[in-house]
ROGUTOR-421546 format. One record per atom (N, C-alpha, C, O): x, y, z; residue number from 1; residue in three letters. Coordinates in Angstrom, 2 decimals, m for minus. Each point is the difference from the previous one (the first is absolute). Example, Ala and Ser with C-alpha at 12.3 -4.5 7.8 and 13.67 -1.06 7.14 Angstrom:
BEGIN
+---------+---------+---------+-----+--------+
:       x :       y :       z : num : residu :
+---------+---------+---------+-----+--------+
:   13.19 :   m5.69 :    7.80 :   1 :    ALA :
:   m0.89 :    1.19 :    0.00 :   1 :    ALA :
:    0.90 :    1.20 :    0.00 :   1 :    ALA :
:    1.04 :   m0.02 :    0.66 :   1 :    ALA :
:   m1.39 :    1.07 :   m1.38 :   2 :    SER :
:    0.82 :    1.19 :    0.06 :   2 :    SER :
:   m0.77 :    1.09 :    0.73 :   2 :    SER :
:    0.51 :    1.11 :    0.17 :   2 :    SER :
+---------+---------+---------+-----+--------+
//
This chain:
BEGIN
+---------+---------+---------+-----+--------+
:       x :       y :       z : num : residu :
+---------+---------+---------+-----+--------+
:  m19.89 :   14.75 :  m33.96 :   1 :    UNK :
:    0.96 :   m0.98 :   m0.49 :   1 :    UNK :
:    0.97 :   m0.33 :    1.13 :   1 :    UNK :
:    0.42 :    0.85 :    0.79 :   1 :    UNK :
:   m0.01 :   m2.37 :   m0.78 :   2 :    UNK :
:    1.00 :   m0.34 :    1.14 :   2 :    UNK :
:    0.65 :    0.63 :   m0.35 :   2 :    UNK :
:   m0.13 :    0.67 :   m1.02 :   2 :    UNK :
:    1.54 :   m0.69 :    2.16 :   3 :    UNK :
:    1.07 :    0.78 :    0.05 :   3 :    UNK :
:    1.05 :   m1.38 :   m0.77 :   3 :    UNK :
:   m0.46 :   m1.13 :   m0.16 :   3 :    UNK :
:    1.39 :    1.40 :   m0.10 :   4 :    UNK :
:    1.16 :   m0.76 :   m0.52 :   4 :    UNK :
:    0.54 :   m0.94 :    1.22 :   4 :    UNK :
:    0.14 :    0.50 :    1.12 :   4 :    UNK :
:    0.11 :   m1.59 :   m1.31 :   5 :    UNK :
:    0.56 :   m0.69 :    1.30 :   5 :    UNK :
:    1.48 :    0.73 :    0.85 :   5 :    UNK :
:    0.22 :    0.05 :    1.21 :   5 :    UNK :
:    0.64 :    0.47 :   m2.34 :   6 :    UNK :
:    1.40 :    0.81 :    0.60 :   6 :    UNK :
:   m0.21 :    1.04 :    0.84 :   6 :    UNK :
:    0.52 :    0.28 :    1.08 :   6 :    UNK :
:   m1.74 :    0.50 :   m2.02 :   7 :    UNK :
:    0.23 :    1.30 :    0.91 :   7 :    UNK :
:    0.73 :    1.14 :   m0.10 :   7 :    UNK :
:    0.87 :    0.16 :   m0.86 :   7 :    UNK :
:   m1.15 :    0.60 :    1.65 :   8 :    UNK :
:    1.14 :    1.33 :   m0.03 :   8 :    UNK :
:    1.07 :   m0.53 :    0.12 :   8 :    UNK :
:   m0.03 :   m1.09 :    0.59 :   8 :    UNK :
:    1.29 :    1.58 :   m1.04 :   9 :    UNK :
:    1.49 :   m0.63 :    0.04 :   9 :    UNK :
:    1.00 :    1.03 :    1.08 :   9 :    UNK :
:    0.14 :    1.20 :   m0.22 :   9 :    UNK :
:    0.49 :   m1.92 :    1.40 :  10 :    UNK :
:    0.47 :    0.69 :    0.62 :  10 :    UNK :
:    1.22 :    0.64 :   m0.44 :  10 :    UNK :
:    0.40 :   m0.02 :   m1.17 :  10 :    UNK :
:    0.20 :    0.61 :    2.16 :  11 :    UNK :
:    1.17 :    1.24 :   m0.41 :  11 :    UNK :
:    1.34 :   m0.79 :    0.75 :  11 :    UNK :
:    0.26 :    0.38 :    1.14 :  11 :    UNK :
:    0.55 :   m1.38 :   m1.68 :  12 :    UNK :
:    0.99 :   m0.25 :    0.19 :  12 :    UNK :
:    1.00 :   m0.21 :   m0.68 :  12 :    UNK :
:   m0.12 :    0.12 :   m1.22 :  12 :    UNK :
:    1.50 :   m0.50 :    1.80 :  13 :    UNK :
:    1.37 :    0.20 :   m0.80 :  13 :    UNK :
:   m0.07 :   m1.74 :   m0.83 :  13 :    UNK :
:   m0.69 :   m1.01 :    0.16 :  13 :    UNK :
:    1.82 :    1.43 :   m1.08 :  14 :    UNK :
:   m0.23 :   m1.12 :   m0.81 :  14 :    UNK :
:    1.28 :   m0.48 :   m0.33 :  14 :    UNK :
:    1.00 :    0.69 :    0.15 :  14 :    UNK :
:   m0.98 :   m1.83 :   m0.61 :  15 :    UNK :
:    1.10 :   m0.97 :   m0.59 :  15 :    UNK :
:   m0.07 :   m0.69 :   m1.20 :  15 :    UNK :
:   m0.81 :   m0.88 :   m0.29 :  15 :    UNK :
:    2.29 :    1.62 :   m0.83 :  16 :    UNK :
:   m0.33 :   m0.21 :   m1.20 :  16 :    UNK :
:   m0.04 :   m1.67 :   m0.66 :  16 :    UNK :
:    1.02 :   m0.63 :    0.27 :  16 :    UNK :
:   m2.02 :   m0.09 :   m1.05 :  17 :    UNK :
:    0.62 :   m1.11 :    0.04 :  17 :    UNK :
:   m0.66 :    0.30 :   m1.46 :  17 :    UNK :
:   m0.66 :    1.01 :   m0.27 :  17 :    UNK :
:    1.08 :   m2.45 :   m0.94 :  18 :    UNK :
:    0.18 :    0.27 :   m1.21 :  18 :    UNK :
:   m1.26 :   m1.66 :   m0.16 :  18 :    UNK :
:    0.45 :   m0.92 :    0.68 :  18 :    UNK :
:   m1.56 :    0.61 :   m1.29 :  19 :    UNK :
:   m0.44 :   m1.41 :   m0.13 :  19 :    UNK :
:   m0.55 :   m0.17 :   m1.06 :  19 :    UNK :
:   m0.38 :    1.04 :   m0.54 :  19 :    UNK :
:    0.15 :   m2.12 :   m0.08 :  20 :    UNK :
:   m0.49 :    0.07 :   m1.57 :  20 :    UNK :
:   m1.28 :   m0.85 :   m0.01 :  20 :    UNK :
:    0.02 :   m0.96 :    0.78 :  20 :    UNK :
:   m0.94 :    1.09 :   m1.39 :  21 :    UNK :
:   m1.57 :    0.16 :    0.77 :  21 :    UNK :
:   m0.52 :   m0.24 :   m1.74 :  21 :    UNK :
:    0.41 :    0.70 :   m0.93 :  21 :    UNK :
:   m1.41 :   m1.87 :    0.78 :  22 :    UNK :
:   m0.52 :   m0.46 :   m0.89 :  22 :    UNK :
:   m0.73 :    1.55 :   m0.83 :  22 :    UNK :
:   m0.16 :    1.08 :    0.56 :  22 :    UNK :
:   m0.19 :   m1.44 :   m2.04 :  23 :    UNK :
:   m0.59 :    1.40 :   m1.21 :  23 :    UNK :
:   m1.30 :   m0.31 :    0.88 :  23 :    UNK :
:   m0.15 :    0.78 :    0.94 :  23 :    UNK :
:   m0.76 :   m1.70 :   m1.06 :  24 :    UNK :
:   m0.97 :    0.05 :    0.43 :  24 :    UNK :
:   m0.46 :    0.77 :    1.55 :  24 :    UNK :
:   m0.85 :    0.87 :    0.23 :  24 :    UNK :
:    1.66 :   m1.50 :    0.55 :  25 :    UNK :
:   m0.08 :    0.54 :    1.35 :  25 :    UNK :
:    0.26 :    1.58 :    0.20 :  25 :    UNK :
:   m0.74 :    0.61 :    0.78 :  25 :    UNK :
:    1.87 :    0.13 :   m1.54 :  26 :    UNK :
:    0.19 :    1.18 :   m0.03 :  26 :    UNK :
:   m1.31 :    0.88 :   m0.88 :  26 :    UNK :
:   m0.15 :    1.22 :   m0.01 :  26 :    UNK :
:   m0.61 :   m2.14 :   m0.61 :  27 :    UNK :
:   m1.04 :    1.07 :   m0.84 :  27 :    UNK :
:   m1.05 :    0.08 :    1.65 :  27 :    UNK :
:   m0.71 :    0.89 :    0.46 :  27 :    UNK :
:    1.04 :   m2.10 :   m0.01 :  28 :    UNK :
:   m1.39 :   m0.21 :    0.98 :  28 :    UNK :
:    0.10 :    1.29 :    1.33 :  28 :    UNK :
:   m0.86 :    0.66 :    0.57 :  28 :    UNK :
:    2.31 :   m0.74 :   m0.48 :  29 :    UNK :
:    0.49 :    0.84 :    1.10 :  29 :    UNK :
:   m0.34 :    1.90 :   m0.22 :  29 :    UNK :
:   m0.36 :    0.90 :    0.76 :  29 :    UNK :
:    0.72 :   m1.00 :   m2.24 :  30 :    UNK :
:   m0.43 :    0.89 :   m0.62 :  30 :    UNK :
:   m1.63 :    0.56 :   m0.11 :  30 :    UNK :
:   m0.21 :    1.16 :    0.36 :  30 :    UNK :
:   m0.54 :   m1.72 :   m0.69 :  31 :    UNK :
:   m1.57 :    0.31 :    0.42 :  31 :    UNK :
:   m0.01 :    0.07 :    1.66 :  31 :    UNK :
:   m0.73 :    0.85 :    0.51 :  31 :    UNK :
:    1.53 :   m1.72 :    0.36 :  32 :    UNK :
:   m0.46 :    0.25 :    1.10 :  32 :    UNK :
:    0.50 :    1.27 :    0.17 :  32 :    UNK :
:   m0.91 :    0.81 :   m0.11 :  32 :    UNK :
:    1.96 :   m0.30 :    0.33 :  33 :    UNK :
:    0.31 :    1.09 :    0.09 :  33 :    UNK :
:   m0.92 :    1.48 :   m0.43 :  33 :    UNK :
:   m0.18 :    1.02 :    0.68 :  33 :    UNK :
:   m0.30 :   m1.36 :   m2.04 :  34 :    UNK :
:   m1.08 :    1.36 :   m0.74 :  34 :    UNK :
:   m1.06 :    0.12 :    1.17 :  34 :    UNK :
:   m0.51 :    0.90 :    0.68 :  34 :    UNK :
:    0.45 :   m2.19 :   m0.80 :  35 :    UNK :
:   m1.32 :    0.24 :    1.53 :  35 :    UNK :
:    0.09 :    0.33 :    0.95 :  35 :    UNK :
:   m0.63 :    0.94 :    0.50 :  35 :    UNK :
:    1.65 :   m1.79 :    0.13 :  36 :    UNK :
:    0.75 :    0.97 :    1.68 :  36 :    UNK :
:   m0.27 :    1.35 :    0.08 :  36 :    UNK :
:   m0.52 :    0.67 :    0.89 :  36 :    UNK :
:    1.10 :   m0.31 :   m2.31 :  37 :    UNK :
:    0.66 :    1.72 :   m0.38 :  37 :    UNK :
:   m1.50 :    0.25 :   m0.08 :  37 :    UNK :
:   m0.35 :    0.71 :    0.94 :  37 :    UNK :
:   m0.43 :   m0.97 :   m1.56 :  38 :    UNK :
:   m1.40 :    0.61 :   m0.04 :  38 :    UNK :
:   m1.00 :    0.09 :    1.26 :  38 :    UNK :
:   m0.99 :    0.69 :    0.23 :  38 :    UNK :
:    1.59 :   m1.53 :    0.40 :  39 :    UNK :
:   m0.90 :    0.11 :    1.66 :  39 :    UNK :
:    0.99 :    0.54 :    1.03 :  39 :    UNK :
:   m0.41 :   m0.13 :    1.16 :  39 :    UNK :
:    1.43 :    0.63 :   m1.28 :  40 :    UNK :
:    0.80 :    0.18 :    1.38 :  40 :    UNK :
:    1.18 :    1.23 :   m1.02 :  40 :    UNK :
:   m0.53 :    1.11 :    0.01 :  40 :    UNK :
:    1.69 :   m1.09 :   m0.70 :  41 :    UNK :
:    0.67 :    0.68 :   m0.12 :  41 :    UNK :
:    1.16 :   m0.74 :   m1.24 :  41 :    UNK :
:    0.49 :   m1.13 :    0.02 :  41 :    UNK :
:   m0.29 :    2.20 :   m1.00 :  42 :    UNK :
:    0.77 :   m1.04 :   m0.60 :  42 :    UNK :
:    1.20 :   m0.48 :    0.16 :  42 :    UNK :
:    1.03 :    0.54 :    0.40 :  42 :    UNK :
:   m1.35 :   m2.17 :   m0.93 :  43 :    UNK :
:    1.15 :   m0.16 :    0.43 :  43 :    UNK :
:    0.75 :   m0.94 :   m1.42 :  43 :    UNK :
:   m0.60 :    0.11 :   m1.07 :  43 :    UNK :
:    1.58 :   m0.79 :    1.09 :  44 :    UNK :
:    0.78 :   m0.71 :   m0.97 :  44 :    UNK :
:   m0.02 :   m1.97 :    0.62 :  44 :    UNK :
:    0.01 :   m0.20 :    1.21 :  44 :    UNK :
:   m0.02 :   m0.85 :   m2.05 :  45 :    UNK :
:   m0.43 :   m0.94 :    0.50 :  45 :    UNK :
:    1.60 :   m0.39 :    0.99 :  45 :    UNK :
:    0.28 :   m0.39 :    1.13 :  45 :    UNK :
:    0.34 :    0.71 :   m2.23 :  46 :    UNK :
:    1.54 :    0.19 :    0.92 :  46 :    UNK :
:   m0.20 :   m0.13 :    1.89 :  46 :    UNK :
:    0.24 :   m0.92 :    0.79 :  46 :    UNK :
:   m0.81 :    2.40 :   m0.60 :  47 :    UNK :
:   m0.19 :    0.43 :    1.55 :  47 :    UNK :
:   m0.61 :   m0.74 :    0.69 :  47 :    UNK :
:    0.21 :   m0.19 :    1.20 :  47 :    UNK :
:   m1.38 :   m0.54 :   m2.12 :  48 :    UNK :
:   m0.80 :   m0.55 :    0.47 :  48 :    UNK :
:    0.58 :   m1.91 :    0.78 :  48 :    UNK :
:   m0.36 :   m0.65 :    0.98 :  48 :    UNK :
:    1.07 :    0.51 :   m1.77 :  49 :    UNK :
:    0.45 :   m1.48 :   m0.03 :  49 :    UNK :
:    0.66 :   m0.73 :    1.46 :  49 :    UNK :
:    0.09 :   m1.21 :    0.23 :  49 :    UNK :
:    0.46 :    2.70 :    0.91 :  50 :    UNK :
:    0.54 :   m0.39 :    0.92 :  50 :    UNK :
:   m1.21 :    0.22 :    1.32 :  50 :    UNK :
:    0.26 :    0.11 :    1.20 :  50 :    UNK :
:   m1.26 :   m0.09 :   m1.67 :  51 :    UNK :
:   m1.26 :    0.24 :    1.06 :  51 :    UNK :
:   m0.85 :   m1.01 :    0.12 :  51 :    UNK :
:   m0.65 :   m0.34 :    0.98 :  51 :    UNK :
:    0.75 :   m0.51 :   m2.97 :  52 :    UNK :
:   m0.51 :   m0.94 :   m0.14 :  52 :    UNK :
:    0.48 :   m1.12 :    0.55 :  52 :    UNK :
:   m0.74 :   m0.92 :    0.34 :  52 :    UNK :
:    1.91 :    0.91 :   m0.22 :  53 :    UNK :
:    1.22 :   m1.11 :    0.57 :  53 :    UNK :
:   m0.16 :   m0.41 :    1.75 :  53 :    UNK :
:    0.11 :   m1.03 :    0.67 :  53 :    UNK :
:   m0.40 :    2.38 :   m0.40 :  54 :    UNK :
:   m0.17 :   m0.13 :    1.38 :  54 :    UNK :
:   m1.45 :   m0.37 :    0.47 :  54 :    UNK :
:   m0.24 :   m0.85 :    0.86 :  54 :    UNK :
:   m0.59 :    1.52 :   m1.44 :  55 :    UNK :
:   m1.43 :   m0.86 :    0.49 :  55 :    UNK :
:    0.18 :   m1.15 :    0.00 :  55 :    UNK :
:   m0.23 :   m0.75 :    0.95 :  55 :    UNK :
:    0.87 :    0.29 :   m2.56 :  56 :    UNK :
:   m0.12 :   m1.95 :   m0.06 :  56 :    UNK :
:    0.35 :   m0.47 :    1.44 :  56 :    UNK :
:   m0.61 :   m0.76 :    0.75 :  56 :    UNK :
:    1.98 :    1.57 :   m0.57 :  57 :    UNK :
:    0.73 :   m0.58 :    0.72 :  57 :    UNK :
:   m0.58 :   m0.29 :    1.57 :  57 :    UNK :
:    0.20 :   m0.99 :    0.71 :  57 :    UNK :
:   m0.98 :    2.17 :   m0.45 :  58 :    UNK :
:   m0.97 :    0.09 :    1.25 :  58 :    UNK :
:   m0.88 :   m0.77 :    0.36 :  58 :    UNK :
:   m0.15 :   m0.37 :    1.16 :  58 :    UNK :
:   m0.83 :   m0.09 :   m2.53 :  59 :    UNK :
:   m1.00 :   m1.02 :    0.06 :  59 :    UNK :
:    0.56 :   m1.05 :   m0.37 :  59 :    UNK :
:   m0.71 :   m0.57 :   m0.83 :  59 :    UNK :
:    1.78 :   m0.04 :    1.07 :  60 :    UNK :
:    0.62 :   m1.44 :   m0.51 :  60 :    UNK :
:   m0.15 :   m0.39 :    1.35 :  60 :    UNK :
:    0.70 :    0.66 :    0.78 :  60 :    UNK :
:   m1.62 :   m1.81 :   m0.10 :  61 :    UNK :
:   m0.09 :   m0.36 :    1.29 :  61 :    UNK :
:    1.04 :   m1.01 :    0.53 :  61 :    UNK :
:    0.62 :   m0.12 :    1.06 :  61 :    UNK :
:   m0.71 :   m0.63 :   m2.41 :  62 :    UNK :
:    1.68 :   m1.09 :    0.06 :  62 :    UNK :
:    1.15 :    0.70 :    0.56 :  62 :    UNK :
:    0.48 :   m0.10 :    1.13 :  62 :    UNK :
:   m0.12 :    0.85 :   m2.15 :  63 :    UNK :
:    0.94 :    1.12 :    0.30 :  63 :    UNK :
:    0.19 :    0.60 :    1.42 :  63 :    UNK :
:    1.12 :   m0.09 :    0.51 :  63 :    UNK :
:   m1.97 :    0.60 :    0.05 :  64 :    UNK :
:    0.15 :    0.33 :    1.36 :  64 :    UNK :
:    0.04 :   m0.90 :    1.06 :  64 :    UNK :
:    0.78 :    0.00 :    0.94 :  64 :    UNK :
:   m1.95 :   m0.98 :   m1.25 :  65 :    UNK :
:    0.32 :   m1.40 :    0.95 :  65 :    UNK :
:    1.47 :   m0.29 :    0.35 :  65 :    UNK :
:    0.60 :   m0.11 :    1.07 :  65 :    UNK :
:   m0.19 :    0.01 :   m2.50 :  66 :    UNK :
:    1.45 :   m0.77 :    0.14 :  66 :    UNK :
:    0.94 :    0.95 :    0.47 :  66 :    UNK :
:    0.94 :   m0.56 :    0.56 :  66 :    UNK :
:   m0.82 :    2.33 :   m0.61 :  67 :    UNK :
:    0.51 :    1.12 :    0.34 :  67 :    UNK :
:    0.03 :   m0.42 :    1.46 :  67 :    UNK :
:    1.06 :   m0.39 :    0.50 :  67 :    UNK :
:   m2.20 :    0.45 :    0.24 :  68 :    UNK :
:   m0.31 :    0.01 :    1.44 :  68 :    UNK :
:    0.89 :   m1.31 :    0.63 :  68 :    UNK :
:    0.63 :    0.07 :    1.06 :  68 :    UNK :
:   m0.70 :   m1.16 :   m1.85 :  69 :    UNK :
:    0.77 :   m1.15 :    0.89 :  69 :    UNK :
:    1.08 :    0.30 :    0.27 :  69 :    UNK :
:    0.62 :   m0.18 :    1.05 :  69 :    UNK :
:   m0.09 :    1.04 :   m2.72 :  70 :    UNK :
:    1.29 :   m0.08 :   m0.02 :  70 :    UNK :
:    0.81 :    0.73 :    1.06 :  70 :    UNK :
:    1.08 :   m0.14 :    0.56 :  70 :    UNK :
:   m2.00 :    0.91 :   m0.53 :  71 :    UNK :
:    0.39 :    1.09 :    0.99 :  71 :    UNK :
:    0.24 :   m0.54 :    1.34 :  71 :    UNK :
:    1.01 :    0.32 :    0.63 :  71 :    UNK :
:   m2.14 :   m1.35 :   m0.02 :  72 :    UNK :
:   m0.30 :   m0.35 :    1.11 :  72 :    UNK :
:    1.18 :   m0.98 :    0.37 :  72 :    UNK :
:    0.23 :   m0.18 :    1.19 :  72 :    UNK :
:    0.71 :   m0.62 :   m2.37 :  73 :    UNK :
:    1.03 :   m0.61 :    0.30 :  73 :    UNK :
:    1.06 :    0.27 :    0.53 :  73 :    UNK :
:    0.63 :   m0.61 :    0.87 :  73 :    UNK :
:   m0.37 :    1.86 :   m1.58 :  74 :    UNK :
:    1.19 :    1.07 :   m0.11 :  74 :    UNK :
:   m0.59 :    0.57 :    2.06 :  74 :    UNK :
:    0.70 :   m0.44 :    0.90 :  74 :    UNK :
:   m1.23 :    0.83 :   m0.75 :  75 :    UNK :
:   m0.54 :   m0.05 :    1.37 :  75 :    UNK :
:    0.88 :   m0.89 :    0.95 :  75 :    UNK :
:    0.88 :    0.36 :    0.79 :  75 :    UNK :
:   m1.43 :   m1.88 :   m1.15 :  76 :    UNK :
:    0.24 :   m0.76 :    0.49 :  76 :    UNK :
:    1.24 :   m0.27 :    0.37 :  76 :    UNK :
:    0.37 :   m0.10 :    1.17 :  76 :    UNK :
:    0.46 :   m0.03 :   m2.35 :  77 :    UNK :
:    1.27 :    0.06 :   m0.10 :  77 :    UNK :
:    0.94 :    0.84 :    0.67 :  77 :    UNK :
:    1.14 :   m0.39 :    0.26 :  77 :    UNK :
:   m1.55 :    1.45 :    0.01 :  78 :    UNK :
:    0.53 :    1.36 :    0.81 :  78 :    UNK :
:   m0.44 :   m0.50 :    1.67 :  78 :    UNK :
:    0.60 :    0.46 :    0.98 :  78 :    UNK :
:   m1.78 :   m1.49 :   m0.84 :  79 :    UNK :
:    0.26 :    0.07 :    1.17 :  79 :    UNK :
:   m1.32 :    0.21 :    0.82 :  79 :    UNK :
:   m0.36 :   m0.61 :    1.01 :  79 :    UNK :
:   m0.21 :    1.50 :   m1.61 :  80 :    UNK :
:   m1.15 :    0.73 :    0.13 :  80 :    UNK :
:   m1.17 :   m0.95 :   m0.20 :  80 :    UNK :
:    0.01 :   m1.16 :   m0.41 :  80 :    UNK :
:   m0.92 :    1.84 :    0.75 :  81 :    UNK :
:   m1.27 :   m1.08 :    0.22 :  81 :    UNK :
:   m1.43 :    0.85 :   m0.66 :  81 :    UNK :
:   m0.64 :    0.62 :    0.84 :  81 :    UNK :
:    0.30 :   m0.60 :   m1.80 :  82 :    UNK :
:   m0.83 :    0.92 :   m1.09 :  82 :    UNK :
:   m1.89 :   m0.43 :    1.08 :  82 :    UNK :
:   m0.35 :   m0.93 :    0.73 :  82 :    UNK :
:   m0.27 :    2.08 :   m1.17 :  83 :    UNK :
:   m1.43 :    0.06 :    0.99 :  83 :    UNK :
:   m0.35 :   m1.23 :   m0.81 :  83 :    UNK :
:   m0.10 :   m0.98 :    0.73 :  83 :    UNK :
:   m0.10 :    0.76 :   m1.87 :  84 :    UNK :
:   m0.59 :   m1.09 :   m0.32 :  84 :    UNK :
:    0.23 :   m1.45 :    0.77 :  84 :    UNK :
:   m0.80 :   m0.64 :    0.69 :  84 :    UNK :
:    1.89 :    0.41 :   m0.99 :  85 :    UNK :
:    0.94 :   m1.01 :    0.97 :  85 :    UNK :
:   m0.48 :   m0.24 :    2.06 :  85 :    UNK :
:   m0.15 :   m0.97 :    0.74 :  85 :    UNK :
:    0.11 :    2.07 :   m0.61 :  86 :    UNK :
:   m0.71 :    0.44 :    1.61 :  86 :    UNK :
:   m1.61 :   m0.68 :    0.02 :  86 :    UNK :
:   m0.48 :   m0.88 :    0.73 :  86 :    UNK :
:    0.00 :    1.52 :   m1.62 :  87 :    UNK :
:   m1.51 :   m0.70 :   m0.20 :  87 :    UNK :
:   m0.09 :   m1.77 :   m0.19 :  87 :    UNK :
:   m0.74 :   m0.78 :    0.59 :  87 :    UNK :
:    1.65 :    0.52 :   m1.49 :  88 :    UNK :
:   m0.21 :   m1.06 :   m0.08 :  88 :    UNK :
:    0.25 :   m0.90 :    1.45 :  88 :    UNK :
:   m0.66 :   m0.71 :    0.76 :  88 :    UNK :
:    1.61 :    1.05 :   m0.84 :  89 :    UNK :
:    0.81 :   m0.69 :    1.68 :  89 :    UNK :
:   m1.05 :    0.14 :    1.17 :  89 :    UNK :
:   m0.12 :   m0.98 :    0.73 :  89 :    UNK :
:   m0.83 :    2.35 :   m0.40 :  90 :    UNK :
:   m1.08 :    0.23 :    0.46 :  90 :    UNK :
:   m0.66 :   m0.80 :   m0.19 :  90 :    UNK :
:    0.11 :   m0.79 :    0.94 :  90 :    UNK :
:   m0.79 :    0.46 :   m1.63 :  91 :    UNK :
:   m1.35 :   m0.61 :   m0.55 :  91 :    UNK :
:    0.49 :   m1.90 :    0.30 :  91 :    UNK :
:   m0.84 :   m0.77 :    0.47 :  91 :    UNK :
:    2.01 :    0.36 :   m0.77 :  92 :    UNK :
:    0.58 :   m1.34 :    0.17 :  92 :    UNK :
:   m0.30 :   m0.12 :    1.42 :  92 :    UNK :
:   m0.81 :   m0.85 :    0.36 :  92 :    UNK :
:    1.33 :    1.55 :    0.40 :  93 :    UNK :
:    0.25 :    0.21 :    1.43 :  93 :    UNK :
:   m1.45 :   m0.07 :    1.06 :  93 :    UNK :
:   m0.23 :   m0.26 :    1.18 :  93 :    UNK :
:   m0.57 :    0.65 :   m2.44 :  94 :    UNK :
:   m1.52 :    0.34 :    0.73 :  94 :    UNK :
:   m0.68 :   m1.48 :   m0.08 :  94 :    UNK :
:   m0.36 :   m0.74 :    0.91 :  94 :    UNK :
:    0.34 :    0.65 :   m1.73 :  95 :    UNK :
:   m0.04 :   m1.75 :   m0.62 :  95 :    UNK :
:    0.10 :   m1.14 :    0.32 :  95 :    UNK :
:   m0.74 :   m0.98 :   m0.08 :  95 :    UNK :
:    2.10 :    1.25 :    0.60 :  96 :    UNK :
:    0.57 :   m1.30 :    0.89 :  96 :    UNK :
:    0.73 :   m1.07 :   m0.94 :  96 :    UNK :
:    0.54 :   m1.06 :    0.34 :  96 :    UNK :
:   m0.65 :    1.66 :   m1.71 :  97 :    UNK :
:    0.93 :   m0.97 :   m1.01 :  97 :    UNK :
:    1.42 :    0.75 :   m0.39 :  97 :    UNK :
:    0.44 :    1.14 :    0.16 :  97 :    UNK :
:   m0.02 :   m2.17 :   m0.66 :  98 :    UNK :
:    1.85 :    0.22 :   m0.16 :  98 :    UNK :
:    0.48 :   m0.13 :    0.73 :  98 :    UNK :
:    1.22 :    0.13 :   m0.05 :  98 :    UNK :
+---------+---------+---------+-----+--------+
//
C-alpha cells in the first residue's frame, strides 16, 4: 500500500493559533488522521493540520513564483543585483539586444 502523501511528521516548536474549519471537513480530517495513526504513529487531526498547511503551501507554484520576485525586488531596492538578474543581463549582453 502507498504511503500517505504527508508522511512522517517532523519534531518542531509550535505556534498556538485558534481557526474554525467546516463539520464536514473536520470529519474528513478526522479519517485522515485514523489512517496517518495507522501507518506511522498516532496522531490527532489537530497535529496534523500544520504539516498539511505547509505542504499546500510548498506545492503552490504561484505562490513561490510570486515569493521569489518578491524577494528579487526587495534585492533590487537595497541595491544589490540578485543571480537571476546577472543571468539575464548575461544572456542580453551575449545577444547583442537591449
Amino acid at each position: 500500500m502507498a504511503d500517505l502523501k504527508l508522511g512522517r511528521l517532523p519534531k518542531v516548536g509550535l505556534v498556538r493559533m485558534t481557526v474554525g474549519i467546516p463539520e464536514p471537513l473536520k470529519e474528513e480530517l478526522d479519517r485522515y488522521a485514523a489512517e496517518h495513526s495507522r501507518l506511522y504513529e498516532p496522531v490527532d487531526a489537530a497535529t496534523l493540520i500544520p504539516h498539511m498547511l505547509e505542504a499546500f503551501i510548498r506545492s503552490d507554484r504561484g505562490y513561490r513564483r510570486r515569493r521569489i520576485l518578491s524577494e528579487q525586488g526587495k534585492t533590487r531596492q537595497r541595491g544589490g543585483v540578485s543571480a537571476s538578474a546577472k543571468s539575464v543581463a548575461t544572456r542580453l549582453d551575449s545577444d547583442g539586444s537591449a
